[in-house]
N, C-alpha and C positions, 0 to 999 in steps of 0.2 A: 693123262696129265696127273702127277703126283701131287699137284695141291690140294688144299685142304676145300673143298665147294664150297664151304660157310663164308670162307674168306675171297673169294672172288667176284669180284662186280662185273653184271650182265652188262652195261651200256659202256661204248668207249670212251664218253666224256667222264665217265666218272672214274673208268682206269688213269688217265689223264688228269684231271682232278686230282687225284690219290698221289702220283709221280711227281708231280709241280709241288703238290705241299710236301713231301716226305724231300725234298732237293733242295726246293727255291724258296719253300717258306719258312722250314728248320732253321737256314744259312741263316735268311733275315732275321730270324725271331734270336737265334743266337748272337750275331751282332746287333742288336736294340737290345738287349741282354748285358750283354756285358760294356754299353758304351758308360753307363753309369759309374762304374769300378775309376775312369779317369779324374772322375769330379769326387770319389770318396776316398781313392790313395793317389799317393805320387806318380808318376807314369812309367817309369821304372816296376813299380810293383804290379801296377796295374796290366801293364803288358808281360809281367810273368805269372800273374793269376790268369789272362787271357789264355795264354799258350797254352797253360794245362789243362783248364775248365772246360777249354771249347770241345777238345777232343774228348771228352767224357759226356757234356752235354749236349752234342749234335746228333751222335746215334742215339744217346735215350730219347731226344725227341724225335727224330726217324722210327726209334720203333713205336711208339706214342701214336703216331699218324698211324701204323698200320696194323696196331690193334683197335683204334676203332673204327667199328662198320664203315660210316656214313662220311663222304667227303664232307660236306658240307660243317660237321663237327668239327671232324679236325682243324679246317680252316677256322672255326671259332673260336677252338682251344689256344691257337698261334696269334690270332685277331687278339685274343683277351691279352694274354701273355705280353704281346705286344704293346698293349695299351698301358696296361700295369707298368713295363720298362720304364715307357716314355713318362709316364705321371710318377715315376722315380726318379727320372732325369731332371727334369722340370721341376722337381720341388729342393731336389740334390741341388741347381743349381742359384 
């Protein structure tokens, strides 16, 4: 196997773990991300800041998730990220 051993997780939950946030939790964390942009520009703009943003910002946090070790971070680093969004939205709104 050509990877790197440092970077591979012994148990399958936590390879599992790793795939769901580097997929399903990036996507989300990027839209709660950017829903804020509709309550700070016109929708117009916002949707052409969307379109570009996203596709630079989804793989940087894809790779985010899979430099660090531990699933469990990552999920906290998406969980925070998230939370921050939302208490911009909420105060945005």
């Amino acid at each position: 196997m050509p990877a790197n051993k440092k970077y591979l997780l012994k148990t399958k939950l936590g390879r599992t773990s790793k795939i769901l946030a580097a997929i399903i939790g990036t996507l989300a964390t990027c839209i709660i991300m950017h829903t804020p942009l509709s309550l700070l520009f016109d929708n117009r703009v916002a949707l052409v800041i969307t379109s570009y943003s996203f596709y630079i910002l989804w793989p940087l946090l894809m790779c985010m998730v899979y430099w660090i070790k531990k699933p469990w971070i990552s999920w906290a680093v998406l969980a925070s990220i998230s939370v921050v969004s939302f208490i911009v939205f909420y105060i945005g709104k």
